[in-house]
N, C-alpha and C positions, 0 to 999 in steps of 0.2 A: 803658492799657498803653503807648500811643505815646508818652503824656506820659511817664512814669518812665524809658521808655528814653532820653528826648532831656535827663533833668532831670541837672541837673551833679551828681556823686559828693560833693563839700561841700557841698552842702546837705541829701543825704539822712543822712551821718553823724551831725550833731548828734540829729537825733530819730529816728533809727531803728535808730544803732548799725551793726553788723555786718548787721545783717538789712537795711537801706538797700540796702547796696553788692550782696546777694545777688539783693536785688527786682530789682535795676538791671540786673544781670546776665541775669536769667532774662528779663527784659521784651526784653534785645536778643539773647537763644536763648542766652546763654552758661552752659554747666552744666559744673564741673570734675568733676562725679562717674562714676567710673571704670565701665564698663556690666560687668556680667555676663551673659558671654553663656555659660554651662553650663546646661544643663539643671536645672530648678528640681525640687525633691522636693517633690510633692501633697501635700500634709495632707488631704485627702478623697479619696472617689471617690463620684462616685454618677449614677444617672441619673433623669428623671422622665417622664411623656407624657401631653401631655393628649388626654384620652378623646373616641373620634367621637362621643359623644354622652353627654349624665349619666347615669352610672350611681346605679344608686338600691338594688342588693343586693347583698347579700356574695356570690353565687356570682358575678355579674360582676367584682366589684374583683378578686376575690382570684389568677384567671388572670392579669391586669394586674400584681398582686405579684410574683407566680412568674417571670414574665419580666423584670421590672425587678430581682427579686434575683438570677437568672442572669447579667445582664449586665453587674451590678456584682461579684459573686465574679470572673466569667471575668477584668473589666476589674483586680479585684487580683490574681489569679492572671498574668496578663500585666505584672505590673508588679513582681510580687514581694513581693510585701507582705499582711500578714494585718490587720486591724482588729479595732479592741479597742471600738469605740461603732459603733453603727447607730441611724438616727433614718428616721422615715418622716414624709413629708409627704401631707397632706390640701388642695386647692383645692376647696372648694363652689361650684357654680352660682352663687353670690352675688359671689365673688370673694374670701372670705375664707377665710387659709392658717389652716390649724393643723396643727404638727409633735408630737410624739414621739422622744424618746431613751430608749437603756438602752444599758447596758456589756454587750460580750459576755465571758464568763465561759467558756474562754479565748479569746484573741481566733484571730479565722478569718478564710478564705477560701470556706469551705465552702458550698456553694449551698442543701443542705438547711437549715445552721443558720441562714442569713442566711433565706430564707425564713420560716422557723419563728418565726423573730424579728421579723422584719418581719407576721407575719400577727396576732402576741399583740399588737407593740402598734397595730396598723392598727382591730384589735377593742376596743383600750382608747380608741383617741382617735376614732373615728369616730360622730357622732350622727346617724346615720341621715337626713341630709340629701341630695340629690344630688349628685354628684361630678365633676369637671370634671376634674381632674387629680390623678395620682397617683406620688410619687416617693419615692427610698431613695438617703440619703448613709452612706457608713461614715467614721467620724474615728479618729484617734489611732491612726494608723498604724505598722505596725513591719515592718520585713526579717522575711519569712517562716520564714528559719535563723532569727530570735530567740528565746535562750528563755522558753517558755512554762511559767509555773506551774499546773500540775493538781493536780485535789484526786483522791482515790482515787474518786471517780464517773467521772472521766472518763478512765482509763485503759481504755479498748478498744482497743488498738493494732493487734491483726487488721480490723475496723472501719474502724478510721480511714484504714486503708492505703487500705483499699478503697475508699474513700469518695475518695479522692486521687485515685485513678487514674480512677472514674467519672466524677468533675468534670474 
């Protein structure tokens, strides 16, 4: 890097073009690129923790779910926003990950359905191995006003209210 900062601008242009003068630049800290400093919009939320010790049954994981799907509603309910994918991850005692997605169908905040969801596929992906850590990302975020397409199953609007204000 020392050398590129100290090497003359004509001689990196013939073989390096545009991208020469850029290296050159950044080797001596110079970057014209204009910073933004606004707050960035997540594309996930999620939390994960690794366990005091391997769990090895489903009655232990699944209070482990429950809490980590609380934390992540609350954390999009704080933020405004409802998700439309939830993926759960699995770390075995080995040290190897294996994840889970599915699309929420509509997408929420809700701690019951993020649970719910999180527990079908924690059961689809999990092989009975011991457990080290266990975590819940939601993607494909939206403004909680956005609207939401339901199908005539999911109109319980008494329900729902309720459900709003418990969470």
């Amino acid at each position: 890097i020392g050398e590129l900062a100290r090497t003359d601008p004509s001689l990196l242009a013939p073989h390096l073009k545009s991208h020469g003068r850029m290296l050159r630049e950044y080797a001596n800290g110079i970057d014209h690129t204009p910073l933004n400093s606004g707050p960035v919009k997540a594309k996930g939320i999620g939390n994960s923790t690794t366990l005091p010790h391997d769990f090895v049954s489903e009655e232990e994981a699944l209070p482990v779910l429950l809490s980590l799907a609380e934390s992540v509603s609350a954390s999009l309910r704080k933020a405004g926003q409802i998700a439309g994918n939830l993926s759960v991850e699995i770390k075995y005692s080995t040290f190897v990950s294996v994840s889970h997605q599915m699309q929420l169908e509509p997408a929420t905040n809700a701690s019951e359905v993020i649970y719910t969801c999180a527990c079908r596929l924690f059961s689809a992906l999990w092989n009975g191995s011991p457990i080290r850590l266990l975590g819940i990302r939601s993607a494909k975020l939206m403004d909680e006003n956005s609207p939401v397409q339901l199908s005539i199953f999911d109109i319980k609007v008494e329900n729902n209210e309720k459900q709003k204000k418990l969470d």
